[in-house]
DSSP file (Angstrom, degrees, kcal/mol; ACC not computed):
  #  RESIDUE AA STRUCTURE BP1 BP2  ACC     N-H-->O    O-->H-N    N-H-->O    O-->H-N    TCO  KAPPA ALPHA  PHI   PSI    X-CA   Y-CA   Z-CA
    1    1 A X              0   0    0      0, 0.0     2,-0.4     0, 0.0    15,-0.2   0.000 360.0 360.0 360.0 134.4   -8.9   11.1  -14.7
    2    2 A X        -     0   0    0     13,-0.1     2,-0.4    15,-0.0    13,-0.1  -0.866 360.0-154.0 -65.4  99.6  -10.4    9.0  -11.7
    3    3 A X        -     0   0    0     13,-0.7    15,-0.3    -2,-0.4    10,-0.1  -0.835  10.5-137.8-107.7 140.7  -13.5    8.5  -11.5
    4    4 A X        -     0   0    0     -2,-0.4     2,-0.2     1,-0.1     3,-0.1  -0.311  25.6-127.6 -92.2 165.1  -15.2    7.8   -7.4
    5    5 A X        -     0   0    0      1,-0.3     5,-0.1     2,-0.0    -1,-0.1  -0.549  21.8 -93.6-106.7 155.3  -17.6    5.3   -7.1
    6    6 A X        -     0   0    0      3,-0.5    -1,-0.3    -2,-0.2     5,-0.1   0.145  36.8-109.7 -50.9-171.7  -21.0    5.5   -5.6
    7    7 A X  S    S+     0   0    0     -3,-0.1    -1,-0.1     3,-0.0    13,-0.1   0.855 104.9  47.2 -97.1 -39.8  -21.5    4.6   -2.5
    8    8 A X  S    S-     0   0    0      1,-0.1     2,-0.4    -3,-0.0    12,-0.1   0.980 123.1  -6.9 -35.2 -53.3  -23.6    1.1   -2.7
    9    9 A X  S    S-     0   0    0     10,-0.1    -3,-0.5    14,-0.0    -1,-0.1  -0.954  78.8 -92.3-155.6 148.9  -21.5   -0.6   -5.2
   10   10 A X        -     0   0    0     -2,-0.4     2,-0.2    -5,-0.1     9,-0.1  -0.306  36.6-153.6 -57.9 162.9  -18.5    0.0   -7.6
   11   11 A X        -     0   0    0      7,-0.6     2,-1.2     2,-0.1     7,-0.2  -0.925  14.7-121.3-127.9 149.4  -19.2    1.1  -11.1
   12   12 A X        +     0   0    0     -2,-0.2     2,-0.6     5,-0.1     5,-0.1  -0.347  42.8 163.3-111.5  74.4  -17.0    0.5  -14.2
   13   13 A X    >   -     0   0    0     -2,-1.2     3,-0.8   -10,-0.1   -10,-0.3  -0.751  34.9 -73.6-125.6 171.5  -16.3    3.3  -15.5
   14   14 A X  T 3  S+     0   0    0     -2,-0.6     2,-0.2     1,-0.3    -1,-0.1   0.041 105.8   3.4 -96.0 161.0  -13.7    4.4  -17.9
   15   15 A X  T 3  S-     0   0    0    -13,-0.1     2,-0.3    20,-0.1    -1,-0.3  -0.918 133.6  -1.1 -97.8   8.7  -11.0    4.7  -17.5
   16   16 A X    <   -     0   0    0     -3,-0.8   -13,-0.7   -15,-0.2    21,-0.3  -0.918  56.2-156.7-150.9 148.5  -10.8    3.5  -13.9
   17   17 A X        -     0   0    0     18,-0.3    21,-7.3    -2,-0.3     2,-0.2  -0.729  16.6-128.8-125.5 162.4  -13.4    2.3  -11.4
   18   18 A X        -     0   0    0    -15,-0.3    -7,-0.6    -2,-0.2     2,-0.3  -0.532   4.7-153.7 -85.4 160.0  -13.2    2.3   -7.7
   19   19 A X        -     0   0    0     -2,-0.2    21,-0.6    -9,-0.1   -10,-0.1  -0.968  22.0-128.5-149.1 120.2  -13.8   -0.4   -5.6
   20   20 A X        -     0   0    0     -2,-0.3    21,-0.1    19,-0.1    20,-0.1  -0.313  25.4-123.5 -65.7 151.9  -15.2    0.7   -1.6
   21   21 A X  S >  S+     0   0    0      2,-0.2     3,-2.2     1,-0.1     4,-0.2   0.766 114.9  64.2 -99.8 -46.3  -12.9   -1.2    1.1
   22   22 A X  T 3  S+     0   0    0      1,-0.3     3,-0.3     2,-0.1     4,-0.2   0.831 104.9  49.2 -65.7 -21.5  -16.1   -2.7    2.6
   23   23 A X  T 3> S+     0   0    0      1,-0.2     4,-1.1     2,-0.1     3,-0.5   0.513  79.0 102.9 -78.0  -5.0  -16.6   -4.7   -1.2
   24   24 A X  T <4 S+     0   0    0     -3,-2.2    -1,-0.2     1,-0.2    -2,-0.1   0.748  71.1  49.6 -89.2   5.5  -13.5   -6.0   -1.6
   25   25 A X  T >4 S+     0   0    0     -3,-0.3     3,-0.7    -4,-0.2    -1,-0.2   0.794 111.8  57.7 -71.0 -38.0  -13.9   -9.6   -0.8
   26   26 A X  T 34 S+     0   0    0     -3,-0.5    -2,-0.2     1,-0.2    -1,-0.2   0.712 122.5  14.4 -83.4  10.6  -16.7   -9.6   -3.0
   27   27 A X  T 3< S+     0   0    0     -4,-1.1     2,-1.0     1,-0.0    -1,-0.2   0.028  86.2 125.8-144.2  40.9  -15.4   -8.5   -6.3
   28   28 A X    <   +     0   0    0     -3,-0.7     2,-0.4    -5,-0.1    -1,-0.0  -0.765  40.1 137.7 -98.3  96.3  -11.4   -8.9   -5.5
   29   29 A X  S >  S-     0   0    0     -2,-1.0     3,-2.2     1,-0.1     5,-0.2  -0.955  73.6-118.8-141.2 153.5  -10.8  -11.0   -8.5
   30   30 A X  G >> S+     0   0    0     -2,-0.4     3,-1.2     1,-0.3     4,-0.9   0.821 114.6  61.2 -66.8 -14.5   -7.8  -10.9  -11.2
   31   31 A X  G 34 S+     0   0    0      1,-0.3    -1,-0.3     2,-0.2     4,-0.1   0.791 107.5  46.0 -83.1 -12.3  -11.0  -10.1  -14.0
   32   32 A X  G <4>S+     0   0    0     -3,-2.2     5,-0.7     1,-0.2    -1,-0.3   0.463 108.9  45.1-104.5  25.9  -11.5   -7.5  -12.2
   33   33 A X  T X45S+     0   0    0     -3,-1.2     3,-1.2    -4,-0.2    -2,-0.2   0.534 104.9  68.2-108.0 -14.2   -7.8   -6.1  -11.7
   34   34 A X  T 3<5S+     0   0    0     -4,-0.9    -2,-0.1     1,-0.3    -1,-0.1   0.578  88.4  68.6 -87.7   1.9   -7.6   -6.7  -15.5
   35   35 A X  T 3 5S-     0   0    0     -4,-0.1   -18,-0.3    -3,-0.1    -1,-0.3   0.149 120.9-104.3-101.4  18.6  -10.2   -3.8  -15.8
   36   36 A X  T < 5 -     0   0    0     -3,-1.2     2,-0.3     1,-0.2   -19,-0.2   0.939  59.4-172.8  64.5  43.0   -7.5   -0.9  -14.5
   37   37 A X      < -     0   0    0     -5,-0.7    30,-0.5   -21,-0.3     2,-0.2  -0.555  14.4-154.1 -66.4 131.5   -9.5   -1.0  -10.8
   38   38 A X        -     0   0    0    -21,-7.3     2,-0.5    -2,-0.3    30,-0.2  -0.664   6.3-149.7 -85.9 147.4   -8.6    1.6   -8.2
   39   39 A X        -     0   0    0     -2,-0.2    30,-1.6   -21,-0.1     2,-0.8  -0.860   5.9-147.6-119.4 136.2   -9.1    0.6   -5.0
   40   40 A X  E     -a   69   0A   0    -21,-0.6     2,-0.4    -2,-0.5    30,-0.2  -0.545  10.6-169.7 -79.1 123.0   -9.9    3.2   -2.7
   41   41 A X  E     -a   70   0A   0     28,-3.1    30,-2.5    -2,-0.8     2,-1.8  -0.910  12.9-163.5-105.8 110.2   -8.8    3.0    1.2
   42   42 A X        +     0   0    0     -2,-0.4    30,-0.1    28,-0.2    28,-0.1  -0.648  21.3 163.4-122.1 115.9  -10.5    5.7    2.6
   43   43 A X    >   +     0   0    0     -2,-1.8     3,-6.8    28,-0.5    29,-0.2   0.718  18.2 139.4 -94.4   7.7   -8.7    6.2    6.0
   44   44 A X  T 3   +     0   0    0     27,-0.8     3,-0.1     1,-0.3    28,-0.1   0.013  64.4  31.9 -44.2 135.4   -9.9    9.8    7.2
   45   45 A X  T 3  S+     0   0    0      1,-0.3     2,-0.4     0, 0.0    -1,-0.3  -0.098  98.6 113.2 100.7 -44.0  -10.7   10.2   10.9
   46   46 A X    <   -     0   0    0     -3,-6.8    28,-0.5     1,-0.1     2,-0.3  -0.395  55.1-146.1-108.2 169.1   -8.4    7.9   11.6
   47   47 A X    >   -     0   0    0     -2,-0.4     3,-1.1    -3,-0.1    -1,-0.1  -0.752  40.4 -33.4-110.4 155.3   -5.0    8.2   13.4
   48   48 A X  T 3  S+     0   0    0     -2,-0.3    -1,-0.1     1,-0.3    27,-0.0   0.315 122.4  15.2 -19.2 112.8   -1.5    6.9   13.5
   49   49 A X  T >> S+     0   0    0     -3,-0.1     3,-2.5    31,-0.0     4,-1.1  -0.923 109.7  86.8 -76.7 -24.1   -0.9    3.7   12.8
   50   50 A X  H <> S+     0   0    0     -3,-1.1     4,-1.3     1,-0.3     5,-0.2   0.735  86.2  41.0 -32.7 -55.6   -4.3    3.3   11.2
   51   51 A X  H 3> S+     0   0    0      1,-0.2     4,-1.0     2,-0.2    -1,-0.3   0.805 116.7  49.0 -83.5  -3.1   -4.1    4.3    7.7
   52   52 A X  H <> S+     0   0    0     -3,-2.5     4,-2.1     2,-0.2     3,-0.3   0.927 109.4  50.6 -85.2 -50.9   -1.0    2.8    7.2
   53   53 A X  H >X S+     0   0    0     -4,-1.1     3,-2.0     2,-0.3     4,-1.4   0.907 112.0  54.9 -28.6 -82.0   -2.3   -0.6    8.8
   54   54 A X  H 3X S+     0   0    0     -4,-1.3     4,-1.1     1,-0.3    -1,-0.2   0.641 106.9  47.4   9.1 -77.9   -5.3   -0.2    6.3
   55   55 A X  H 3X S+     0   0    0     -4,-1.0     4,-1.3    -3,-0.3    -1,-0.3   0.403 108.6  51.9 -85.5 -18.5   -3.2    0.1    3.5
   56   56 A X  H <X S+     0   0    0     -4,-2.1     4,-2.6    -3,-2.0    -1,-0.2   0.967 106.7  56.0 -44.9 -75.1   -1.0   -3.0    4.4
   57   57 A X  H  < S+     0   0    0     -4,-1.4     4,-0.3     1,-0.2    -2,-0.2   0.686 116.7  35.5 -40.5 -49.9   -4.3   -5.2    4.8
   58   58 A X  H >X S+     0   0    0     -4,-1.1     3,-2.2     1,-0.2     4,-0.5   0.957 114.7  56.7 -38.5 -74.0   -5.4   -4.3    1.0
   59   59 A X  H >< S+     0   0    0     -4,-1.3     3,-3.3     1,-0.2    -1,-0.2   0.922 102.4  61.3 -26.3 -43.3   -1.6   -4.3   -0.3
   60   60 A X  T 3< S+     0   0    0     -4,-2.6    -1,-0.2     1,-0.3    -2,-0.2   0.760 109.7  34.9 -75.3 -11.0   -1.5   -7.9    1.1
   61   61 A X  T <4 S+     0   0    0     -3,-2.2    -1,-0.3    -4,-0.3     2,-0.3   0.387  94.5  95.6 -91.6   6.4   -4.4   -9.4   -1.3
   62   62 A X  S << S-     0   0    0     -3,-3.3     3,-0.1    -4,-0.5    47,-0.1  -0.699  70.7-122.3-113.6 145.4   -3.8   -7.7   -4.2
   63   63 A X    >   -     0   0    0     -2,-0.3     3,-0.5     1,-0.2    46,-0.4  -0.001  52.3 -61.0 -52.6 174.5   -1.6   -9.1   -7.4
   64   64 A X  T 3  S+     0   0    0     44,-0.2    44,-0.2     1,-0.2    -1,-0.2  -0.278 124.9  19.5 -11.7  94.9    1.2   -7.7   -8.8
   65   65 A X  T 3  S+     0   0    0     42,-3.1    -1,-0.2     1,-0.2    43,-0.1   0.275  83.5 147.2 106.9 -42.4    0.5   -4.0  -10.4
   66   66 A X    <   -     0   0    0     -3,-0.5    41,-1.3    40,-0.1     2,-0.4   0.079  41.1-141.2 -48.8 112.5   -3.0   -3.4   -8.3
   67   67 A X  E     - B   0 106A   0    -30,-0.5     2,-0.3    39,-0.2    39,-0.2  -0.793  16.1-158.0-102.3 163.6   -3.1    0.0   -7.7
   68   68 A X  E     - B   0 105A   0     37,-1.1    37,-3.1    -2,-0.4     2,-0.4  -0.942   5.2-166.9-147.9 116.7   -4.4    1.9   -4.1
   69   69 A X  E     -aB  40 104A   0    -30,-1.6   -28,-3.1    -2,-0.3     2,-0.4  -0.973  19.7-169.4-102.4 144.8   -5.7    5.3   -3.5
   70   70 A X  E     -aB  41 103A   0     33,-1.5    33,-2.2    -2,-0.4     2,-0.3  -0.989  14.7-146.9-118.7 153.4   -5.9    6.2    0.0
   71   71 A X        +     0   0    0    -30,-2.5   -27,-0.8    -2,-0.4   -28,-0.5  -0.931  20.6 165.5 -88.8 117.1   -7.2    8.9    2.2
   72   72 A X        +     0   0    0     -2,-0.3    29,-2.9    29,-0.3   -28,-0.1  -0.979  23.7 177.6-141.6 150.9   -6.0   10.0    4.8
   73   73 A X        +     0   0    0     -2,-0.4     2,-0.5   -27,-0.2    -1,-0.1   0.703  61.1  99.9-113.3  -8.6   -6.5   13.2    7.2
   74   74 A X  S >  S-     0   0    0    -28,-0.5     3,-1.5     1,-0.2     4,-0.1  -0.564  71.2-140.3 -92.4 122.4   -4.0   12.5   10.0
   75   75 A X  T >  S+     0   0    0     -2,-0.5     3,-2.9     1,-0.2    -1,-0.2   0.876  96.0  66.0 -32.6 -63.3   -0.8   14.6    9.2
   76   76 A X  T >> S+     0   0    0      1,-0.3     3,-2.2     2,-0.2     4,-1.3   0.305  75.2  84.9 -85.9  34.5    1.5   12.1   10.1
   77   77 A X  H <>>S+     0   0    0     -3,-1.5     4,-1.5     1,-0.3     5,-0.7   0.542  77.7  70.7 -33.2 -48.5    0.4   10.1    7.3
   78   78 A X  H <45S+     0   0    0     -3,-2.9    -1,-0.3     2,-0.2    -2,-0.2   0.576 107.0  39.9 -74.0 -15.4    2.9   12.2    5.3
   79   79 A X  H <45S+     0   0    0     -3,-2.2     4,-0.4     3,-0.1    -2,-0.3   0.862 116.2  41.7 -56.4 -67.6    5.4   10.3    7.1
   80   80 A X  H  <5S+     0   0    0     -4,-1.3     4,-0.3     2,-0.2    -3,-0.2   0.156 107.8  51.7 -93.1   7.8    4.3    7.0    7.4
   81   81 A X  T  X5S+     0   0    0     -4,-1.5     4,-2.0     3,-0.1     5,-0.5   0.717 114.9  46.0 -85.5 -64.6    2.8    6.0    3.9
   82   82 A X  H  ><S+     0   0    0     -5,-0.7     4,-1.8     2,-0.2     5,-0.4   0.911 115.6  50.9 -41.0 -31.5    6.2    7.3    2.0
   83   83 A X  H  >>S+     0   0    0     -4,-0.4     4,-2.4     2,-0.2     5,-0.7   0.811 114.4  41.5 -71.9 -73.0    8.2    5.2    4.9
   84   84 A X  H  >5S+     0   0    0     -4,-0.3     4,-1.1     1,-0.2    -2,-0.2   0.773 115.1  52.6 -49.3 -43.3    6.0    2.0    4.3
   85   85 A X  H  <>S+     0   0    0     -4,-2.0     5,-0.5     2,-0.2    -1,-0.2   0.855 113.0  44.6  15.3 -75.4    6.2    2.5    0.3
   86   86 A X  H ><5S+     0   0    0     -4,-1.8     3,-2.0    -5,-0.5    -2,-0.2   0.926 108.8  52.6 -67.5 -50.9    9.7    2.7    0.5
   87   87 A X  H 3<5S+     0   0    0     -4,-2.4    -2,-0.2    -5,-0.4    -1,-0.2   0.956 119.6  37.1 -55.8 -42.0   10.5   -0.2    2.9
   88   88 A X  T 3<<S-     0   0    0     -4,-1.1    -1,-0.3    -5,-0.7    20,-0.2   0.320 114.7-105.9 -89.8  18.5    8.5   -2.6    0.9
   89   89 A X  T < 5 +     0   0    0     -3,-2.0    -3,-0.2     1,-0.1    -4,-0.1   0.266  61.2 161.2  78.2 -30.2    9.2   -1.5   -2.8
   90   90 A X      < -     0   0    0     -5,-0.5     2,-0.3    -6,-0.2    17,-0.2  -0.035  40.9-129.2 -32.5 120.3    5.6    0.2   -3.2
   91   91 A X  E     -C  106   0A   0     15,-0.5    15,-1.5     2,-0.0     2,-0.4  -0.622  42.8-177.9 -18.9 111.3    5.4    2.7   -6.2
   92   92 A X  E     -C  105   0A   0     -2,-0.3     2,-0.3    13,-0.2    13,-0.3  -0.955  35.0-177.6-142.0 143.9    3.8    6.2   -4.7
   93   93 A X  E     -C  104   0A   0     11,-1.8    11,-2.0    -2,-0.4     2,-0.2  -0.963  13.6-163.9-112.2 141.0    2.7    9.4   -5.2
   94   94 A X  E     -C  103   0A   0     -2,-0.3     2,-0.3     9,-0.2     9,-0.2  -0.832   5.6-176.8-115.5 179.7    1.4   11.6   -2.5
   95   95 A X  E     -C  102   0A   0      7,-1.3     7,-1.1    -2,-0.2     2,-0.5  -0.892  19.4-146.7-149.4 143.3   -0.8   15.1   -3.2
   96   96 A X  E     -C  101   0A   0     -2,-0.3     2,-0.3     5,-0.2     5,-0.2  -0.989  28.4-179.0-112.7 120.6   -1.7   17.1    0.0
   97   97 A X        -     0   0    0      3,-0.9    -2,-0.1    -2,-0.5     0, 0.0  -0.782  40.6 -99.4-120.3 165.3   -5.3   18.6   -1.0
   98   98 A X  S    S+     0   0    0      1,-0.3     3,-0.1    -2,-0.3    -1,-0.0   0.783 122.8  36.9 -50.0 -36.4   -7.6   20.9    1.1
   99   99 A X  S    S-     0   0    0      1,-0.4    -1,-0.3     2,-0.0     2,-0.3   0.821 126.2 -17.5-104.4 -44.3   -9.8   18.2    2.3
  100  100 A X        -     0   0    0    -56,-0.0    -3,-0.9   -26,-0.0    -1,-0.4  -0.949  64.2 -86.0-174.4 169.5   -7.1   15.2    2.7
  101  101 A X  E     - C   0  96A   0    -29,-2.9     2,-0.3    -2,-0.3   -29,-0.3   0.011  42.2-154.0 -74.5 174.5   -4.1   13.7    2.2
  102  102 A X  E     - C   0  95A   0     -7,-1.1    -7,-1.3   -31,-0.2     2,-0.2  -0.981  11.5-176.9-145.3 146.5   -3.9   11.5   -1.1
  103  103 A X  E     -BC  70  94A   0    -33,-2.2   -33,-1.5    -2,-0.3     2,-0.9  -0.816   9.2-162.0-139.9 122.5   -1.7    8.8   -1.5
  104  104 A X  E     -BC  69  93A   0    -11,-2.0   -11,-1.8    -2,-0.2     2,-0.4  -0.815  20.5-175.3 -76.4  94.6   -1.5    6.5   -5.3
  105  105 A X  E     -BC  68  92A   0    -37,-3.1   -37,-1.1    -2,-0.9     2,-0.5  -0.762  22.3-157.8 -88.9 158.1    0.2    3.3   -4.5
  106  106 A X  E     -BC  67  91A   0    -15,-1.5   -15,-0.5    -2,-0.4     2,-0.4  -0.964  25.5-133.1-115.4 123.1    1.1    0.7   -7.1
  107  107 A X        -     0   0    0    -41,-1.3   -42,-3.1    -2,-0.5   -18,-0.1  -0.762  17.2-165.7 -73.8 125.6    1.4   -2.9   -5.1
  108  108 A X        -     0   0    0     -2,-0.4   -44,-0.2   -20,-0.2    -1,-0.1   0.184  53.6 -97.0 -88.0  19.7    5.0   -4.7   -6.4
  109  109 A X        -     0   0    0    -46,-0.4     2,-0.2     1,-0.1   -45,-0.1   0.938  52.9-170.0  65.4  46.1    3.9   -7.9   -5.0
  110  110 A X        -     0   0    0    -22,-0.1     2,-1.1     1,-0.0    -1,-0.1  -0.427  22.6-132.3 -73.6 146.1    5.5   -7.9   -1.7
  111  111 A X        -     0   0    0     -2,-0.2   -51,-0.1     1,-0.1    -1,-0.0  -0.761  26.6-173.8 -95.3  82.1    5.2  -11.2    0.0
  112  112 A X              0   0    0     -2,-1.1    -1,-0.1     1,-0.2   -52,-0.0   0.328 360.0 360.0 -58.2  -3.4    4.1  -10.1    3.7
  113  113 A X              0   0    0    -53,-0.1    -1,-0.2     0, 0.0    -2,-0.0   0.212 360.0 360.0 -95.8 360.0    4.1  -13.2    5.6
């Protein structure tokens, strides 16, 4: 089970904490990836390219292993995570739920440059 984070500030709690896209330059640090931190990309609202773009910028700071939820409400979403996933190596699962799209990526440490 996942648990979301407030909105002010991540929390650490078990067994995995979320981390808000507007924190992560202050707490994106390997002690805190060694604590099983999600981070959540929450891309709803926006449209194509956007949540994939999102989820690149995040992918591109995080180690090895750093897992990504995103949100996303734009359909083709269902396209374009699973394409960008795949092109790069990315581990994913998607879940289409009432409210938004869900996507669990695992980063493999793709070198973007």
């Amino acid at each position: 089970m996942i648990a979301k984070i407030s909105a002010d500030r991540y929390t650490r709690s078990a067994p995995y904490n979320f981390i808000s896209v507007e924190y992560i330059d202050e707490v994106m640090t390997q002690d805190c990836m060694k604590h099983s931190t999600v981070i959540l990309v929450d891309a709803r609202g926006l449209n194509c390219p956007l949540p994939v773009l999102k989820l690149r910028k995040i992918l591109k700071g995080l180690p090895p292993g750093a897992e990504v939820e995103l949100l996303a409400t734009d359909r083709a979403a269902l396209r374009d995570v699973p394409a960008f996933c795949r092109a790069h190596g990315h581990q994913f699962e998607s879940f289409d739920e009432p409210e938004a799209l869900r996507f669990a990526v695992r980063n493999i440490g793709v070198n973007y440059a």
